[in-house]
Structures are given as structure tokens and as C-alpha cells.
C-alpha positions, -999 to 999 in steps of 0.1 A, spaced: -337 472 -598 -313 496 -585 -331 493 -553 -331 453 -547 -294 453 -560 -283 481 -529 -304 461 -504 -284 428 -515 -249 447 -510 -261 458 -480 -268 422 -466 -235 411 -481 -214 435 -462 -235 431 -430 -229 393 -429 -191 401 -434 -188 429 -408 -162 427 -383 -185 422 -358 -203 390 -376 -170 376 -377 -164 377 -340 -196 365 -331 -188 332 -355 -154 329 -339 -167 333 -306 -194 305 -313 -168 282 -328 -145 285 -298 -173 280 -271 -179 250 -299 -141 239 -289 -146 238 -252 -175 218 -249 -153 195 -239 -131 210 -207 -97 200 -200 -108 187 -172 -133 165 -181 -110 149 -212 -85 140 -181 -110 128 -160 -122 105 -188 -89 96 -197 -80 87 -160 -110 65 -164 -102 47 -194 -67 38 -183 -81 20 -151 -75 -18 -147 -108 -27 -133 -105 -66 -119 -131 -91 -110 -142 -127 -104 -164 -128 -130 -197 -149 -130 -221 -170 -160 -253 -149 -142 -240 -111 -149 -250 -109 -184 -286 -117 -169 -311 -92 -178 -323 -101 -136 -288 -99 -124 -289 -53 -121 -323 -58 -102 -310 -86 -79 -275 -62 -72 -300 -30 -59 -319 -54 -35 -287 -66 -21 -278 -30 -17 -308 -20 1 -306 -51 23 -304 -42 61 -285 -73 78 -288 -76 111 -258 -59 124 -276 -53 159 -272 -91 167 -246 -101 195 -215 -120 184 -213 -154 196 -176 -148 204 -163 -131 231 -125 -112 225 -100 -122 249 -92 -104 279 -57 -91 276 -68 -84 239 -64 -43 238 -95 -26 236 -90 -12 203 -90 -45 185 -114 -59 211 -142 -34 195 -134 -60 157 -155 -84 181 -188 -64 183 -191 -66 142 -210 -95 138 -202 -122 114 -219 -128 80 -238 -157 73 -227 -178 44 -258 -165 22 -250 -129 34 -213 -130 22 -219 -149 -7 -244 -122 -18 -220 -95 -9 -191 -105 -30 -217 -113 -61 -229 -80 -54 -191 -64 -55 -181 -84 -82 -212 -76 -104 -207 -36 -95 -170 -38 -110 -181 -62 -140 -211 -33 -148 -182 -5 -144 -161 -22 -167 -188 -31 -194 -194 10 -196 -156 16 -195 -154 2 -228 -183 24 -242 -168 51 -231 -149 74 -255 -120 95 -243 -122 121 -270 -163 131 -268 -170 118 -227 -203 113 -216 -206 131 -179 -233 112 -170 -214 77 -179 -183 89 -160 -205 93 -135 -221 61 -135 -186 40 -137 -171 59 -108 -208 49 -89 -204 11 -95 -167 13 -84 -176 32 -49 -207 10 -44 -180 -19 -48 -152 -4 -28 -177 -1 4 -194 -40 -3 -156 -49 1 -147 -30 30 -178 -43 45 -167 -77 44 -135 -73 56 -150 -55 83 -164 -88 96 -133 -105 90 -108 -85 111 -108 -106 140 -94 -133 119 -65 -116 112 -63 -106 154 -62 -139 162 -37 -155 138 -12 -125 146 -15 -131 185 -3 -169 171 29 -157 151 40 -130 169 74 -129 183 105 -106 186 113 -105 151 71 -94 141 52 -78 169 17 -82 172 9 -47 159 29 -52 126 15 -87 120 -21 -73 123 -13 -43 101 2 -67 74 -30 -88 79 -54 -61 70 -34 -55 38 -35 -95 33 -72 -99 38 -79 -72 15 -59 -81 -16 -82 -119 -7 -114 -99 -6 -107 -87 -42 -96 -122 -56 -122 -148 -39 -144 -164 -59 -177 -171 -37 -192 -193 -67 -167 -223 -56 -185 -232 -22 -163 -228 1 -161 -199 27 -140 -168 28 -124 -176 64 -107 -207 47 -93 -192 19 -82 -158 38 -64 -182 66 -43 -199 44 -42 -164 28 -29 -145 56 -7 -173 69 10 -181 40 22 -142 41 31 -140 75 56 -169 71 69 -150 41 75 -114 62 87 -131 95 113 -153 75 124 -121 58 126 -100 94 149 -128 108 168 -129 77 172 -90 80 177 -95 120 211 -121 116 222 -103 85 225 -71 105 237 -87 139 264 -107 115 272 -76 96 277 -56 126 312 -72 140 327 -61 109 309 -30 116 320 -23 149 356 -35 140 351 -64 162 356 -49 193 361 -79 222 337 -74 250 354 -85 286 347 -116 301 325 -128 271 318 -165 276 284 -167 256 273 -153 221 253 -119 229 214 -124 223 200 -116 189 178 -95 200 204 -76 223 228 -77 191 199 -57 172 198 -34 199 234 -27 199 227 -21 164 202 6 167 220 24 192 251 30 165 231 36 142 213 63 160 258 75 166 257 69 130 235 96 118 251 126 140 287 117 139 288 109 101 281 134 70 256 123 44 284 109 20 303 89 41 268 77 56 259 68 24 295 50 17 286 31 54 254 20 39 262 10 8 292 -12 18 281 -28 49 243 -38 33 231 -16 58 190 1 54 172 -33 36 198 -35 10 205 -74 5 246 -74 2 272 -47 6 285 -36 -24 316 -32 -41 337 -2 -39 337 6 -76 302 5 -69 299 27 -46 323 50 -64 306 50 -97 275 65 -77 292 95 -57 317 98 -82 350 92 -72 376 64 -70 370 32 -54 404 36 -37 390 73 -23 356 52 -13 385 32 9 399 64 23 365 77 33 352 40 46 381 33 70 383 70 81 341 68 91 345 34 105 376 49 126 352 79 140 324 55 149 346 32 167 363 62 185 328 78 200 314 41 209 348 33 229 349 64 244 313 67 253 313 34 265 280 21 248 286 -13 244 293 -23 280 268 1 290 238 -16 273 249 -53 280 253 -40 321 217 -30 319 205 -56 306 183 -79 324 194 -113 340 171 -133 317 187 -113 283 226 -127 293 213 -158 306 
């Protein structure tokens, strides 16, 4: 008896030795990070996403997963020649959006099912997906669908980009050049890829034309809105200097350019508050109205009446280095015949 009852304190203390204990605390923190930091934000990042789509009556189809992987593996024909030929002054950059051929309607309705079906699966596994205990493998999975997506869309707005070329060379003019039109485009037809519903008939050049044109009306009337609020802020600007031997109103586009050329004055003559005074008052740098002097006081922190001070004493300095510089009269002397006309 003595024997078993030393052989049971000895297991006793050896399961509560110091180094039993640390072994146990060791396992439960390893038990702890099973989960890393890491992943947690990852899945986090994951859960928070807005994931939109058109959504379609076939994707809860137990066929609709096997029909998406053969229109992944599908090969279309992009060898084939285009059947339209770019322009000749088109620069070659965008004249290289001609050699992507267009898509059939069956191959571009298959492509946005395909796109919209990827982002529908993603989301359906979002939802099963719990922030607190993730599953690597279904983070994995979701991020999969939404790449697979991301590259079915820019495929089809690969073969669209010559849309967007051609209605830019149509609304371009001196308040949008063709370059800015054509950037704003891209941005356009994307944003349509994402909302276009292929299950209503009809093809994705209609709906991307009315698309794009309805926001290229929107950004040229705000650039000639911008244009005649700066050339009509500017006289007050300049003080309203009289040019000699003016008969005709200057050219809006020379007035803009008049413009730029104080402005560029502007930033070396002028410290950064009494820029920012400049600014503020005269609407100038996209603001829509200038604004009040209390206004611009409560920001810098002063009076409105030292706002005053500061605005007629910048305005004064401007005036002084276009006058004696000459600027104005220089620029309208260069001009061309056809500007003064």
C-alpha cells in the first residue's frame, strides 16, 4: 500500500510540474492562433464586400456551374479579321482597338451570363462564410469567382472600345478633347458592362451608346459651364483691365488661356494663404461660387475684414506683375488671325 500510494503522489506532482504547465499553455496559445490576424482581416475584408449582379431564374440550376466552366474554356475565334477598318487619321494607338474582333451576339450573351453567374456563386459563399472561424479554402474560392468575373468583363469591353473611339471623335471640341472623351468612355462602358442585363434581348452596343452619350453630354455641359464661369470670373479677377482698341469680345477659348497664364503668375507671386483667399473668393479650382468673406475667414482664422486686407493687397500684386510684364497684350499679339477674327 505504501508503495501504490507514493507512485500516485508521484504522478500527481508530475502532471502539475512547472514544466507540464508550460507545455499546456503553450498548446492552448498555438490553440489561439489558429486563426492569424491576417487571415481574420482577410475574411473580414471579404465579408464587407458589396458584390453586385444582374441576377438570372437559371443560376440556382444544378447545370448552370457546368455550363459557366465550358464557357470558360471556350476558345472564340479571336484570330478572325474585323470587318471594320479604323480610319486613317485615327492614331495608331487606338487604331490597334480595331484588330479585336467583335463578339457575336451568342458569344456576348454567354459572356455576361458567365460573369454574372461567377459573381452570383461568389456571393452565395460570401454568406456562408464566417468572419470569426474562416475557411481558407472558401476565401479562396470567392476571391476565384470574382477574378474569373473581373477578366469575362474586361474581355468584353475589350471588344467594345472602338465604340467609345468613335462616339468621342463625334463630341469632341475645345471644351473636351478627343483624349479626355475617350478616357471618360472607358470609365462609362465599364460601369455598363457591370449593369447590363443580356436576358432582355437586346445588344450591349445599344445600351452602352445611349450609355456613353448620355455622359458625355453631362461632362461637356459641365466643362463649358466651368469654361464661361472662369472667363466671366476673370474680369473681376484681372480688375478689369481695358485692352486697347478692343472692338470684339476676346474668344473663349483665348479668355481661358489668358486664364491659365495668371494662374500659372498666380502660384509664384502669391503665398499659400492669400492663394487660398484668391481661390476661395473668386470660385476659382472647380469650386461652384466664390464665397463669402466670413467664410473664408472662419476657415484661416481671422476676420472677414483682414480676409479684405489680404484679398485687395493679392489682387493689387497680380495686377502689378501682369501690367508690367505685359501678358495680356502679349498673348492676344500672338495670336492667330483666325482666333481675333
Amino acid at each position: 500500500m505504501p508503495t501504490t500510494a507514493t507512485t500516485s503522489s508521484t504522478k500527481k506532482q508530475k502532471m502539475t510540474s512547472p514544466r507540464t504547465v508550460s507545455t499546456q499553455a503553450r498548446k492552448g496559445v498555438k490553440a489561439k492562433k489558429k486563426y492569424s490576424d491576417q487571415l481574420l482581416q482577410q475574411a473580414k475584408q471579404i465579408s464587407d464586400l458589396e458584390i453586385n449582379f444582374i441576377n438570372n431564374d437559371e443560376f440556382p440550376n444544378s447545370e448552370s456551374y457546368d455550363r459557366m466552366e465550358v464557357i470558360l474554356v471556350t476558345e472564340y475565334d479571336n484570330k478572325r479579321k474585323p470587318r471594320v477598318k479604323p480610319s486613317k487619321d485615327l492614331p495608331s494607338y487606338f487604331a490597334k482597338l480595331y484588330e479585336t474582333p467583335l463578339l457575336t451576339p451568342q458569344e456576348e450573351h454567354d459572356l455576361f451570363w458567365a460573369m454574372n453567374f461567377l459573381k452570383y456563386r461568389a456571393n452565395l459563399l460570401k454568406v456562408s462564410l464566417d468572419v470569426n472561424k474562416p475557411d481558407k479554402h472558401l476565401m479562396i474560392e470567392i476571391q476565384k469567382c470574382l477574378n474569373r468575373a473581373e477578366q469575362l468583363r474586361d474581355r468584353i469591353v475589350q471588344a467594345n472600345l472602338r465604340l467609345v473611339v468613335s462616339l468621342a471623335r463625334k463630341f469632341c471640341d475645345h471644351y473636351s478633347t478627343f483624349e479626355e472623351l475617350v478616357s471618360d468612355g472607358n470609365v462609362t462602358l465599364m460601369n455598363a458592362a457591370e449593369k447590363f442585363d443580356c436576358a432582355r434581348g437586346f445588344r450591349f452596343s445599344t445600351y452602352a451608346t445611349h450609355a456613353t452619350q448620355r455622359d458625355y453630354y453631362r461632362q461637356i455641359q459641365k466643362r463649358r459651364k466651368n469654361a464661361q464661369r472662369i472667363a466671366g470670373d476673370q474680369n473681376e479677377f484681372l480688375g478689369n483691365i481695358e485692352q486697347e482698341n478692343e472692338e470684339e469680345e476676346v474668344p473663349m477659348k483665348t479668355q481661358v488661356l489668358l486664364f491659365q497664364k495668371v494662374m500659372e503668375i498666380f502660384a509664384h507671386e502669391l503665398d499659400e494663404r492669400e492663394q487660398h483667399i484668391v481661390c476661395a473668393r473668386f470660385g476659382i479650382n472647380e469650386q461652384e461660387s466664390g464665397q463669402t468673406l466670413r467664410s473664408v475667414g472662419e476657415q484661416l482664422g481671422i476676420s472677414k475684414e483682414r480676409v479684405r486686407q489680404l484679398q485687395i493687397s493679392a489682387v493689387e500684386k497680380l495686377q502689378e506683375v501682369l501690367l508690367g510684364q505685359q501678358i495680356i497684350l502679349q498673348m492676344i499679339d500672338n495670336l492667330p488671325a483666325s482666333a481675333t477674327a
